[in-house]
Biopython code that builds the backbone (N, CA, C, O; Angstrom):
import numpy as np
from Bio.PDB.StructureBuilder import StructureBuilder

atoms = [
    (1, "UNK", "N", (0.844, -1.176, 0.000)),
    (1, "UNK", "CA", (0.000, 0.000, 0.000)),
    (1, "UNK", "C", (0.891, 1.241, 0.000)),
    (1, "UNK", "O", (1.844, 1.465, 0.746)),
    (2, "UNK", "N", (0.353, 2.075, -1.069)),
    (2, "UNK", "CA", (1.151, 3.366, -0.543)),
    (2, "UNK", "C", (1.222, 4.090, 0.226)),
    (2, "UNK", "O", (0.100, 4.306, 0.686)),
    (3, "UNK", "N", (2.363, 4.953, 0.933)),
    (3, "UNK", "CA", (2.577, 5.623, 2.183)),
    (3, "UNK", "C", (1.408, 6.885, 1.794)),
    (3, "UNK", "O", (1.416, 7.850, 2.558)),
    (4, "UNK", "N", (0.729, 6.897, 1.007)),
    (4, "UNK", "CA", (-0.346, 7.954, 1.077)),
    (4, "UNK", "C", (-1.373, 7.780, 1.277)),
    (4, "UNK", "O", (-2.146, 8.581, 1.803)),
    (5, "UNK", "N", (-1.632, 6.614, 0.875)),
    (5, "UNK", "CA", (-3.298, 5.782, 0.640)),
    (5, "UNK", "C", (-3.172, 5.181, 2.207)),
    (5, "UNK", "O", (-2.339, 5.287, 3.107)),
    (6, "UNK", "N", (-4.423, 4.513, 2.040)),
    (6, "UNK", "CA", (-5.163, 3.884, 3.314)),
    (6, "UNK", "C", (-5.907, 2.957, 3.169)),
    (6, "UNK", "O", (-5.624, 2.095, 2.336)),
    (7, "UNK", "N", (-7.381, 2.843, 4.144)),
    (7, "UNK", "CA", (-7.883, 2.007, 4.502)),
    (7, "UNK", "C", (-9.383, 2.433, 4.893)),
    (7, "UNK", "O", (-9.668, 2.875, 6.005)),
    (8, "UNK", "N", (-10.390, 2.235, 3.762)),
    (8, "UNK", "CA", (-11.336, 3.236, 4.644)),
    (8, "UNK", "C", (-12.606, 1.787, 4.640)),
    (8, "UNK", "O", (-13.066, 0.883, 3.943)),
    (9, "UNK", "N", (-12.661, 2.281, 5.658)),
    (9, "UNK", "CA", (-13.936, 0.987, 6.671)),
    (9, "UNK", "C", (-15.416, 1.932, 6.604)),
    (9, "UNK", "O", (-15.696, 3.042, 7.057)),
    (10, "UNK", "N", (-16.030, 1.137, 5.983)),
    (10, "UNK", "CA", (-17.457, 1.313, 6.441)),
    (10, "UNK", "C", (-18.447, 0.659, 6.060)),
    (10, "UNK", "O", (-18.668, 0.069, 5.003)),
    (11, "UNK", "N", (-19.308, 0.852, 7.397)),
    (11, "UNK", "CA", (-20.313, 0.103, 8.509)),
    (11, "UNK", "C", (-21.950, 0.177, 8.345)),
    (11, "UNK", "O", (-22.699, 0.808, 9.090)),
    (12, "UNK", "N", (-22.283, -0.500, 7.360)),
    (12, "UNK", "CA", (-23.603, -0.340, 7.245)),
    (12, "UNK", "C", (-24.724, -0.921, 8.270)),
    (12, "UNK", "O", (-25.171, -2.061, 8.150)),
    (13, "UNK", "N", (-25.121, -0.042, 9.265)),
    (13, "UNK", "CA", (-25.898, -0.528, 10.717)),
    (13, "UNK", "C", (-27.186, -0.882, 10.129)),
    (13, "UNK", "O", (-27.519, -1.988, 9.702)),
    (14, "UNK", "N", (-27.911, 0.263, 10.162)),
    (14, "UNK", "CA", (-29.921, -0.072, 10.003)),
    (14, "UNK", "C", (-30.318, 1.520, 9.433)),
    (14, "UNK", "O", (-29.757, 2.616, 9.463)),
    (15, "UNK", "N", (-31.253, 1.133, 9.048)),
    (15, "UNK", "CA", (-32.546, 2.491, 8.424)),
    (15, "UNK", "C", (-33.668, 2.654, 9.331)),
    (15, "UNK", "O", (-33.561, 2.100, 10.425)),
    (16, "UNK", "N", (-34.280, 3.035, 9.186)),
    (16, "UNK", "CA", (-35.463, 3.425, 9.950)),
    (16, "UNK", "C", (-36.613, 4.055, 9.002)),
    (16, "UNK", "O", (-36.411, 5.031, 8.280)),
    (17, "UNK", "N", (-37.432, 3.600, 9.067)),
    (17, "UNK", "CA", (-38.675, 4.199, 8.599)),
    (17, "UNK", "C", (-38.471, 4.405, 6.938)),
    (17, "UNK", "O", (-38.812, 5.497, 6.481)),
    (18, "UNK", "N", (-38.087, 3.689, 6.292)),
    (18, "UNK", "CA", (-37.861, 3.477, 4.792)),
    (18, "UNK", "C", (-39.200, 2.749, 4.329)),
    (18, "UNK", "O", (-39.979, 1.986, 4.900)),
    (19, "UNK", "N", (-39.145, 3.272, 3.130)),
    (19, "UNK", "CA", (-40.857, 2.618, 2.615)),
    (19, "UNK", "C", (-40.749, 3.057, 0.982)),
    (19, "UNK", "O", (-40.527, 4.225, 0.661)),
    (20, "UNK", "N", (-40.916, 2.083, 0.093)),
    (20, "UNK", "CA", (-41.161, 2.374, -1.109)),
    (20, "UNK", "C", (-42.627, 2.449, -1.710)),
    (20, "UNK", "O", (-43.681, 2.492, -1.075)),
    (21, "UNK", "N", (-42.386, 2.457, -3.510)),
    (21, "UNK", "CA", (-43.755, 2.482, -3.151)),
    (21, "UNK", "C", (-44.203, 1.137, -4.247)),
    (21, "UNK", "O", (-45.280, 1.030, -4.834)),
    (22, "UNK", "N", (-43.528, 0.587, -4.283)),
    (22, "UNK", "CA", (-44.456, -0.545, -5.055)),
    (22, "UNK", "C", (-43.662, -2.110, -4.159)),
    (22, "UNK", "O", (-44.091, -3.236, -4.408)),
    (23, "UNK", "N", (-42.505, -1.874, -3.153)),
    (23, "UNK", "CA", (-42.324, -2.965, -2.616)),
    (23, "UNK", "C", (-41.365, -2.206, -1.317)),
    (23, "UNK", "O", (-41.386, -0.975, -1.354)),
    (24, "UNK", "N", (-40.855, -2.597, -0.621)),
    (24, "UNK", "CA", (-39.750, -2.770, 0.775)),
    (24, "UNK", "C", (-38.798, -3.769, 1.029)),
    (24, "UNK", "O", (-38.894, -4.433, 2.061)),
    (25, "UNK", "N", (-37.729, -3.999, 0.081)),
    (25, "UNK", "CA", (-36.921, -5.184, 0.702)),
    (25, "UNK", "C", (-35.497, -4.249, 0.314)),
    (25, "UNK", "O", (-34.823, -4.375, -0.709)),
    (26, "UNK", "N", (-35.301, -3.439, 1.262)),
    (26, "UNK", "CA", (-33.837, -2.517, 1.589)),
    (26, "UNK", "C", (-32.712, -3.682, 2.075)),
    (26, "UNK", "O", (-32.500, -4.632, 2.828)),
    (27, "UNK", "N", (-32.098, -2.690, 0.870)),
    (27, "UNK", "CA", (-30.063, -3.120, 1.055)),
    (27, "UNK", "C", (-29.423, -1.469, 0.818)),
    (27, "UNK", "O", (-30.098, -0.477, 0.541)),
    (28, "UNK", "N", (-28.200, -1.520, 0.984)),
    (28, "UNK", "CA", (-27.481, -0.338, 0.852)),
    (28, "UNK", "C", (-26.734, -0.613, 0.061)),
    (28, "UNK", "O", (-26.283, -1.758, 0.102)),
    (29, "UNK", "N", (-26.222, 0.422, -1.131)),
    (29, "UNK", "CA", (-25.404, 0.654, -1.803)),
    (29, "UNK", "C", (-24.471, 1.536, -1.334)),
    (29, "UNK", "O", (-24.865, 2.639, -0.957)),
    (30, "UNK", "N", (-23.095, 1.210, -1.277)),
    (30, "UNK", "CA", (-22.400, 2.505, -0.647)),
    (30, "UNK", "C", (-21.106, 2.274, -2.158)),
    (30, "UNK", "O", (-20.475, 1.330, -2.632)),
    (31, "UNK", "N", (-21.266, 3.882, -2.469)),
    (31, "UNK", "CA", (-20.175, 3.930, -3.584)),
    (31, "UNK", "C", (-18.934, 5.117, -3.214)),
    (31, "UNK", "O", (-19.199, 6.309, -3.060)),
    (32, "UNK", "N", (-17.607, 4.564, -3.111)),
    (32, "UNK", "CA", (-16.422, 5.304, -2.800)),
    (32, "UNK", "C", (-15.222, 5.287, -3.947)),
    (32, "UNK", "O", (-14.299, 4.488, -4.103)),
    (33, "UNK", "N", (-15.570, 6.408, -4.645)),
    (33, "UNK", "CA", (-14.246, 6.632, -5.816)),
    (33, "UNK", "C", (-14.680, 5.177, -6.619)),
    (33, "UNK", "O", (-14.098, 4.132, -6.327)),
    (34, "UNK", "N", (-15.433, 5.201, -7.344)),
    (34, "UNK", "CA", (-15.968, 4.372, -8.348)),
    (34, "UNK", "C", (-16.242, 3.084, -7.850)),
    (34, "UNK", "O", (-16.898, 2.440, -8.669)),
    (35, "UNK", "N", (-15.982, 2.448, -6.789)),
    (35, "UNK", "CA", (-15.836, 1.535, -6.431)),
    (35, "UNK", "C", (-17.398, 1.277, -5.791)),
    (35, "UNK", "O", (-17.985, 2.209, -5.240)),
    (36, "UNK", "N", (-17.917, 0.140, -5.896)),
    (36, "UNK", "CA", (-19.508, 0.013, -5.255)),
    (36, "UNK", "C", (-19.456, -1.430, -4.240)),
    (36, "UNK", "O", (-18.790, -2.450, -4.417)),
    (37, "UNK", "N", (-20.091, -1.206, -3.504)),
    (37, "UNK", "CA", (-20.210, -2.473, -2.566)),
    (37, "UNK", "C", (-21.805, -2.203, -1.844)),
    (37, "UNK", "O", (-22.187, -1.060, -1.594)),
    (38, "UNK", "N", (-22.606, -3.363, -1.574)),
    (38, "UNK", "CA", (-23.782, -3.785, -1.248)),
    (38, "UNK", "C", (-23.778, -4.831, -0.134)),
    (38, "UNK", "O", (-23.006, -5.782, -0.020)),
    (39, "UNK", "N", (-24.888, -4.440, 0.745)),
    (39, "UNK", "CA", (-25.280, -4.990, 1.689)),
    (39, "UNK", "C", (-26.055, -6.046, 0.769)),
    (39, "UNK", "O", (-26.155, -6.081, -0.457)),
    (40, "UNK", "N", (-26.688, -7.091, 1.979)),
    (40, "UNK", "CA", (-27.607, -8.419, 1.525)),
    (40, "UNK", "C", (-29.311, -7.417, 1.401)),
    (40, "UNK", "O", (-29.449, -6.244, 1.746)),
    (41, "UNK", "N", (-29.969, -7.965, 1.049)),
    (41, "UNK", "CA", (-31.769, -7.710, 0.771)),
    (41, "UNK", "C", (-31.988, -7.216, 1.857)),
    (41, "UNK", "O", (-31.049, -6.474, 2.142)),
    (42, "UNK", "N", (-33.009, -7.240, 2.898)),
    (42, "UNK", "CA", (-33.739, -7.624, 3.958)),
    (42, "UNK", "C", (-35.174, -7.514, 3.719)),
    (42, "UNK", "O", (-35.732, -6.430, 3.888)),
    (43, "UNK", "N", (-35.946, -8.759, 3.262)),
    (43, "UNK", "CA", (-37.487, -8.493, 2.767)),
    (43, "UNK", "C", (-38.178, -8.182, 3.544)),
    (43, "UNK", "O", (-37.829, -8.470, 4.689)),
    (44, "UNK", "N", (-39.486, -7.454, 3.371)),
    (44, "UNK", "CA", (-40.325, -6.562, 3.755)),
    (44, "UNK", "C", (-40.340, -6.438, 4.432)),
    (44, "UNK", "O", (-41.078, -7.038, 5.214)),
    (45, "UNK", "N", (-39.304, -5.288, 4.827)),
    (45, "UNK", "CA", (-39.213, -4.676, 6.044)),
    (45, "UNK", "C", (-38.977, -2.936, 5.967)),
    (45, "UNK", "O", (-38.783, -2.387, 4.883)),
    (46, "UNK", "N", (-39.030, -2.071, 7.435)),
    (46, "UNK", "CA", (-39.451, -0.560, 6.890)),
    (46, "UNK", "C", (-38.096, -0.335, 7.651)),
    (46, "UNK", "O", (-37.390, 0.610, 7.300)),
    (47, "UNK", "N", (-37.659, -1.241, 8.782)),
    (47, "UNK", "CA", (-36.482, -1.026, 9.826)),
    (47, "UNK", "C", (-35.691, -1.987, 9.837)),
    (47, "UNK", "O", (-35.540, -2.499, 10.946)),
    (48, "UNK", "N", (-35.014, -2.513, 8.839)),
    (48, "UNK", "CA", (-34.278, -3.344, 8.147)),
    (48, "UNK", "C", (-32.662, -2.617, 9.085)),
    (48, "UNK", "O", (-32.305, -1.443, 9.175)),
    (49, "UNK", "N", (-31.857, -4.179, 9.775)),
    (49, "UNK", "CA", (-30.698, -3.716, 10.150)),
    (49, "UNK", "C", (-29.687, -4.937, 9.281)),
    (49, "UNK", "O", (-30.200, -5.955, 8.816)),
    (50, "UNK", "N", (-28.124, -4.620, 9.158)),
    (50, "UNK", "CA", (-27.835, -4.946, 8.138)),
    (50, "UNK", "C", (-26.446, -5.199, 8.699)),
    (50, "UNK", "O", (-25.697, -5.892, 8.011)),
    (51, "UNK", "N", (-25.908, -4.623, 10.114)),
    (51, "UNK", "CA", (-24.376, -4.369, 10.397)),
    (51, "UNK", "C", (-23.485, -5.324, 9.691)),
    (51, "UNK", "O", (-22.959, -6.371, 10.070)),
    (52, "UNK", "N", (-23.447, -4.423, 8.102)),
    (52, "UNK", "CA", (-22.081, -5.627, 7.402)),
    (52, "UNK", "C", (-20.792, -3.827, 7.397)),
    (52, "UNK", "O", (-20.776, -2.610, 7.584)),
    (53, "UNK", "N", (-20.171, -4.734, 7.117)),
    (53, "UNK", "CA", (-19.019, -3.745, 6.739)),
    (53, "UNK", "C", (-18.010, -3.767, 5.487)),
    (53, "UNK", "O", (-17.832, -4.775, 4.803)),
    (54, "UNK", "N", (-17.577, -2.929, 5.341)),
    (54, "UNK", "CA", (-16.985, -3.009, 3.954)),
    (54, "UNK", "C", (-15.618, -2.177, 3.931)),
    (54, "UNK", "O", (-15.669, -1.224, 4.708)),
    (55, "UNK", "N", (-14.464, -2.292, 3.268)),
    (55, "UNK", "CA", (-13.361, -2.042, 3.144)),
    (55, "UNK", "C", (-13.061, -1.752, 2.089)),
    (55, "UNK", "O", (-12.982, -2.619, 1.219)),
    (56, "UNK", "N", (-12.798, -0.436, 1.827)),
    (56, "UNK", "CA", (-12.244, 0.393, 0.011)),
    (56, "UNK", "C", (-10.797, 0.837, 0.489)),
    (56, "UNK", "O", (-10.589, 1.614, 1.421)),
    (57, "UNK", "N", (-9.565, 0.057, -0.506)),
    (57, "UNK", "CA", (-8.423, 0.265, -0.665)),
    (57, "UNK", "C", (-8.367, 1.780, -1.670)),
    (57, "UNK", "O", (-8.808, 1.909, -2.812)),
    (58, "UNK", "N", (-7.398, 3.244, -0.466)),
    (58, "UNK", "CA", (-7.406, 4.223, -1.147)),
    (58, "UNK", "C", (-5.744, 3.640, -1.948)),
    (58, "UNK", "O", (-5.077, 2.607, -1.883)),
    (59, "UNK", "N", (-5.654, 4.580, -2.462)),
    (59, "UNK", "CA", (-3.983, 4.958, -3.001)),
    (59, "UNK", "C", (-3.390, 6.311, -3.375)),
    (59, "UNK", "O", (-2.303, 6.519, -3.915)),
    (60, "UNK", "N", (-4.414, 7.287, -2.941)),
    (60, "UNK", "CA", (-4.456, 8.807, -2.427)),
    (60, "UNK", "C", (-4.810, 9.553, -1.495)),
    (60, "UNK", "O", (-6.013, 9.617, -1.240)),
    (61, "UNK", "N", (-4.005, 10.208, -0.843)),
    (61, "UNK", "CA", (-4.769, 11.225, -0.028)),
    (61, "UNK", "C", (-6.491, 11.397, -0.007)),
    (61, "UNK", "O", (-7.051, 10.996, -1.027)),
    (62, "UNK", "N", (-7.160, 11.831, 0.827)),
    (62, "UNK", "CA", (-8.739, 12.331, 1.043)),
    (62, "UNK", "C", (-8.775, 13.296, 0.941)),
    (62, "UNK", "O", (-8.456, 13.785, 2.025)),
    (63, "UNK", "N", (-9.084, 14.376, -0.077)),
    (63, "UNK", "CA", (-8.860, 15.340, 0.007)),
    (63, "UNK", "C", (-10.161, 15.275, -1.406)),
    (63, "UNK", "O", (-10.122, 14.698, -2.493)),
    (64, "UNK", "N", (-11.682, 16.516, -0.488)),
    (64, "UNK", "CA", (-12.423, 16.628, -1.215)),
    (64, "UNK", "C", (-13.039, 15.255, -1.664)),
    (64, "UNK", "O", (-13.064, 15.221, -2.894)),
    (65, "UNK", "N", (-13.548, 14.107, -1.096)),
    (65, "UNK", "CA", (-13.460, 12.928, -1.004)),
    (65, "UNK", "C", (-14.792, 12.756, -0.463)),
    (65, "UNK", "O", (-14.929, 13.158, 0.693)),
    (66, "UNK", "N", (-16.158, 12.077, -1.229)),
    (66, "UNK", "CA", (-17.353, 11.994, -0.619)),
    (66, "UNK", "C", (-17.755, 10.469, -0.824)),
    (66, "UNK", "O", (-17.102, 9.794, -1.619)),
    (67, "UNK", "N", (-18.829, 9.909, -0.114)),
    (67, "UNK", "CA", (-19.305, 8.954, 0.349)),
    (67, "UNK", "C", (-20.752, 8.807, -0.038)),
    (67, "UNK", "O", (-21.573, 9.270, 0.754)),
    (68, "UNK", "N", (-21.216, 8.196, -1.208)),
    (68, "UNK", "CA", (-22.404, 8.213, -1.396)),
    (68, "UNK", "C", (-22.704, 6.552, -1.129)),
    (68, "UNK", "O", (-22.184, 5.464, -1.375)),
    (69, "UNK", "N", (-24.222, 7.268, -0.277)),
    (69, "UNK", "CA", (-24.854, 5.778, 0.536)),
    (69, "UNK", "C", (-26.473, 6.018, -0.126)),
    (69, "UNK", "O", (-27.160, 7.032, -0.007)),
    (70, "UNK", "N", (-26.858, 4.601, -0.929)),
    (70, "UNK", "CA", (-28.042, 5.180, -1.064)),
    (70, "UNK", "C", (-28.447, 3.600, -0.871)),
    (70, "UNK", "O", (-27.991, 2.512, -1.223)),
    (71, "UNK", "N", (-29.803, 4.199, 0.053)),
    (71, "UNK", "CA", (-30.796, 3.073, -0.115)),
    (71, "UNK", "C", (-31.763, 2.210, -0.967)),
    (71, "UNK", "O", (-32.774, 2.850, -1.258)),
    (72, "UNK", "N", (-31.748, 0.907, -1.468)),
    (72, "UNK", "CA", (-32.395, 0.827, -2.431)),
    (72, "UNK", "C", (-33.649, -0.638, -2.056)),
    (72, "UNK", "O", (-33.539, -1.334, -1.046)),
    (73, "UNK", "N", (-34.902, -0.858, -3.256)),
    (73, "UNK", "CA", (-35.226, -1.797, -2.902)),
    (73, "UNK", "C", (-35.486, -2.714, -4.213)),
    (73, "UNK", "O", (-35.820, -2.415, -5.360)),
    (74, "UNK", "N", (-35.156, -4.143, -3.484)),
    (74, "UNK", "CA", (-35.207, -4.830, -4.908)),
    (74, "UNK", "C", (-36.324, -5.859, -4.982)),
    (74, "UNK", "O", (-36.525, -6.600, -4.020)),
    (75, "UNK", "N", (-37.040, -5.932, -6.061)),
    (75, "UNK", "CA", (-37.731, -7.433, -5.786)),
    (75, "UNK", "C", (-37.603, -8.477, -6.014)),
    (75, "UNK", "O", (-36.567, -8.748, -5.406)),
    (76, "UNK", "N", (-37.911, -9.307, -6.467)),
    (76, "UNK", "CA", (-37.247, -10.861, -6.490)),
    (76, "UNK", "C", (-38.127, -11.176, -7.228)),
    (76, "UNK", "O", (-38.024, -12.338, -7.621)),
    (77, "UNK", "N", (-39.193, -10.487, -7.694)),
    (77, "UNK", "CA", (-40.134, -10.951, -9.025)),
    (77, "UNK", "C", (-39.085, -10.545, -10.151)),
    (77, "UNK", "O", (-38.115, -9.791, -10.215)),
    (78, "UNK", "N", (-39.771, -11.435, -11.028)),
    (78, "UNK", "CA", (-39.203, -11.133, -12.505)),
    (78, "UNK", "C", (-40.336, -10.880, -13.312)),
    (78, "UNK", "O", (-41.454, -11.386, -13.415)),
    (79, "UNK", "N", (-39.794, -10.050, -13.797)),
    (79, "UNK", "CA", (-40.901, -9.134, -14.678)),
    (79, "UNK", "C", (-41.949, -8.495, -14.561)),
    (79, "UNK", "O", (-42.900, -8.441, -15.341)),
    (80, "UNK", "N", (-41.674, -7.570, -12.756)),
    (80, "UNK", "CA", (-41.881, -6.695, -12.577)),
    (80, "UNK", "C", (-41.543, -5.771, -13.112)),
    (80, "UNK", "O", (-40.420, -5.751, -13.617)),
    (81, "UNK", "N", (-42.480, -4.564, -13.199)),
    (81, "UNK", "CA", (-42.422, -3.113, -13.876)),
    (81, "UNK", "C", (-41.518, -2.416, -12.910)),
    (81, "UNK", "O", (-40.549, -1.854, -13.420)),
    (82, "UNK", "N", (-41.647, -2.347, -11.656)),
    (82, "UNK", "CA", (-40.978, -1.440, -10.497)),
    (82, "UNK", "C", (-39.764, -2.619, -9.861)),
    (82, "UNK", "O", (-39.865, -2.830, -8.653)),
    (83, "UNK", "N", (-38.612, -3.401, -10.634)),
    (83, "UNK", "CA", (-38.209, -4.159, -9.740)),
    (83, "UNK", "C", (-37.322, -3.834, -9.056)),
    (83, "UNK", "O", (-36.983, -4.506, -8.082)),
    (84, "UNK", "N", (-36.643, -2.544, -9.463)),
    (84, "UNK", "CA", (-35.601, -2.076, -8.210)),
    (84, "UNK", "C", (-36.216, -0.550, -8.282)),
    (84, "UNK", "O", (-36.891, -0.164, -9.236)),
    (85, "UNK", "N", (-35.886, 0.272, -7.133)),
    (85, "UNK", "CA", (-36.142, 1.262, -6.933)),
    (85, "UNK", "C", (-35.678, 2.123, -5.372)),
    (85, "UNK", "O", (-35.544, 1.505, -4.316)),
    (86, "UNK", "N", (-35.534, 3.217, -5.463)),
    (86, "UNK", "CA", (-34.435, 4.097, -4.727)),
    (86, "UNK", "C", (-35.503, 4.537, -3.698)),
    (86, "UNK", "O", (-36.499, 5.183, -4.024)),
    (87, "UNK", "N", (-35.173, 4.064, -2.176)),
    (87, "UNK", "CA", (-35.712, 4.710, -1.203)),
    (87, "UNK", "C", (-35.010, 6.152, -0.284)),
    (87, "UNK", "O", (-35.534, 6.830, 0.600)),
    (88, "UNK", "N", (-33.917, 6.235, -0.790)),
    (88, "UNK", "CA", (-33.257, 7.426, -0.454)),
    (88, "UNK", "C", (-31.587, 7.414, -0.763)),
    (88, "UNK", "O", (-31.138, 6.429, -1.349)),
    (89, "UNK", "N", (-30.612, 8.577, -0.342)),
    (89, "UNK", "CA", (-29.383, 8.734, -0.818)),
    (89, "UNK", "C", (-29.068, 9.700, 0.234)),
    (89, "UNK", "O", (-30.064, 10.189, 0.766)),
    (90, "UNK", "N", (-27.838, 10.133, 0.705)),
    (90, "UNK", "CA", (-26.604, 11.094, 1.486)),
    (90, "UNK", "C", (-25.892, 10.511, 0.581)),
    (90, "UNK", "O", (-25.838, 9.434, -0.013)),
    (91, "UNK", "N", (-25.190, 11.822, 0.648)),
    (91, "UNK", "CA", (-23.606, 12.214, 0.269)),
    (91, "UNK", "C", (-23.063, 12.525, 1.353)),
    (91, "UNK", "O", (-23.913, 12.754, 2.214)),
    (92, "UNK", "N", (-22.072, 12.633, 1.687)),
    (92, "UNK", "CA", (-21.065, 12.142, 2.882)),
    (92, "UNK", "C", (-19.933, 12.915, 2.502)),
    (92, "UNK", "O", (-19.262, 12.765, 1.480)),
    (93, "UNK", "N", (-19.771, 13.765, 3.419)),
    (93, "UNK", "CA", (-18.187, 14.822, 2.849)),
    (93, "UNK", "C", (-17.262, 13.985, 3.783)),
    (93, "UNK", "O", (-17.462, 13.646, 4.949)),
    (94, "UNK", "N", (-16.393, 13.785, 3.118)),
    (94, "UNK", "CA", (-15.229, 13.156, 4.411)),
    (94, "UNK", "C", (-13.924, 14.331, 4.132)),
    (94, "UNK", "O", (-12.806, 14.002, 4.530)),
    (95, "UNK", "N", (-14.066, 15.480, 3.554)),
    (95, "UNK", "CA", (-12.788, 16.104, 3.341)),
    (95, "UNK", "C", (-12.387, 16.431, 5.039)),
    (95, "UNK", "O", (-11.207, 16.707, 5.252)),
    (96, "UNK", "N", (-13.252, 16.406, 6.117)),
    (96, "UNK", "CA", (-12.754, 16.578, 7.310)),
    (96, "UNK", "C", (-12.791, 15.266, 8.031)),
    (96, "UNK", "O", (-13.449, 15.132, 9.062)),
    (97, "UNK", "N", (-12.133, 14.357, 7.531)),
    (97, "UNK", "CA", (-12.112, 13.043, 8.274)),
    (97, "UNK", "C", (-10.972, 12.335, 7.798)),
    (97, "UNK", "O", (-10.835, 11.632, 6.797)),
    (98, "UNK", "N", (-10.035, 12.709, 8.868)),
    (98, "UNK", "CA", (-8.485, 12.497, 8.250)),
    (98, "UNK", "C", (-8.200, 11.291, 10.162)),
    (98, "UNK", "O", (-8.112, 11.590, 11.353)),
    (99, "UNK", "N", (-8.166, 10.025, 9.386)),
    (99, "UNK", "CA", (-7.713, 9.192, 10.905)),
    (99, "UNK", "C", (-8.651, 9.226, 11.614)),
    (99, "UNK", "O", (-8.478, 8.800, 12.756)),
    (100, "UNK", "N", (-9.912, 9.701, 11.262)),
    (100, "UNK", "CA", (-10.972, 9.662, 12.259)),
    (100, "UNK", "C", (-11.642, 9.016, 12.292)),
    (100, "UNK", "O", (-11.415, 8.298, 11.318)),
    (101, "UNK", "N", (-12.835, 8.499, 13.005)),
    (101, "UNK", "CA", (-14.108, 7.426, 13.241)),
    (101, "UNK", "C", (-15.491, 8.580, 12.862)),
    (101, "UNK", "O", (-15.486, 9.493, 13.688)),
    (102, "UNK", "N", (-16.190, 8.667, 12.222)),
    (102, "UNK", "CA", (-17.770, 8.903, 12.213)),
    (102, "UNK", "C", (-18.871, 8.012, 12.602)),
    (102, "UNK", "O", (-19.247, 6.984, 12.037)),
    (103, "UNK", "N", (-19.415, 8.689, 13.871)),
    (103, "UNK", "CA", (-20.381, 7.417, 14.103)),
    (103, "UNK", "C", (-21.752, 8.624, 14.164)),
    (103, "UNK", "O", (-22.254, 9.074, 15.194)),
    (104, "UNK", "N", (-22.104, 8.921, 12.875)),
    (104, "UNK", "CA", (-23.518, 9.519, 12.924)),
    (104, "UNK", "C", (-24.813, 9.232, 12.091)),
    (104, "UNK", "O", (-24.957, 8.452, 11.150)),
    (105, "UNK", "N", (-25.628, 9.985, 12.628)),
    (105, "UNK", "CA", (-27.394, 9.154, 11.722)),
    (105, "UNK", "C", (-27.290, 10.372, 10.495)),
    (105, "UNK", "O", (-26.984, 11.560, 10.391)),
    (106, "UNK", "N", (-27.646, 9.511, 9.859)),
    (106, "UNK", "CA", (-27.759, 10.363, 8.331)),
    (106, "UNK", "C", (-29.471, 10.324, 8.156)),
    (106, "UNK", "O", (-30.072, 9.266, 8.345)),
    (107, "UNK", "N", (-30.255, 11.694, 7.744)),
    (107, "UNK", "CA", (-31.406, 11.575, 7.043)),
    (107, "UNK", "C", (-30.908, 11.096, 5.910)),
    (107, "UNK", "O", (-29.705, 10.899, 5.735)),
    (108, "UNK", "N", (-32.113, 10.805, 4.774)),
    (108, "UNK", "CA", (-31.666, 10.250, 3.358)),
    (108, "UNK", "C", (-32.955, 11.284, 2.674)),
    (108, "UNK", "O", (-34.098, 11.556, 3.039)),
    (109, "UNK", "N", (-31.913, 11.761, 1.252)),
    (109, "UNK", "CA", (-32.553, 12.346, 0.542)),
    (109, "UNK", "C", (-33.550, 11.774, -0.269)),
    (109, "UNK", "O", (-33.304, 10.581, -0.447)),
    (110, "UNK", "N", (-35.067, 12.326, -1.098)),
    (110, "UNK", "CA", (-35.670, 11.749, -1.195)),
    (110, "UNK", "C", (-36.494, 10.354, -0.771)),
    (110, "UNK", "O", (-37.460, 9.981, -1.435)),
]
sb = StructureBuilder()
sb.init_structure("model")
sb.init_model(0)
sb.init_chain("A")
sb.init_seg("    ")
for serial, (resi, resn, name, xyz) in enumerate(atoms, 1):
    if name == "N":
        sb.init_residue(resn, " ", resi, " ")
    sb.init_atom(name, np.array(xyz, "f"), 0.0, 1.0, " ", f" {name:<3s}", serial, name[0])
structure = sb.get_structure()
């Protein structure tokens, strides 16, 4: 690893009060510098908890560096009209999170 890059960890806990509108089976998408990683399903549920974690190899500095987490829901029918669909999204500034831990609740947009 390079003496610049790192190690960035993150912790997908639970949602709260998530609700779509043609189904409910929330996972998280969390995307860091192109890179995407996903939680498992959790079917029909509105308070779906999930504590997986995930690990993105940097090889640059953080600098101006955001964290998009968006919630999504999928169905497991085929050939549904609505089979995936977006229950919300944050963006996540980490330009002030140098060696640090964040342990906070995010609203989600839309």
């Amino acid at each position: 690893m390079p003496a610049s890059g790192g190690l960035r960890l993150v912790i997908g806990h639970e949602a709260q009060d998530v609700e779509g509108k043609h189904h409910t089976n929330p996972y998280v998408r969390i995307l860091s510098r192109g890179e995407e990683r996903k939680t498992k399903r959790v079917k029909k549920n509105r308070n779906p908890k999930w504590e997986e974690e995930f690990q993105f190899m940097l090889d640059d500095p953080l600098i101006n560096d955001k964290l998009h987490v968006e919630v999504l829901s999928k169905s497991s029918r085929i050939g549904l009209l609505h089979r995936k669909e977006s229950l919300g999204y944050v963006d996540i500034d980490l330009a002030d999170v140098s060696n640090k831990r964040i342990n906070e609740r995010y609203y989600l947009i839309g």
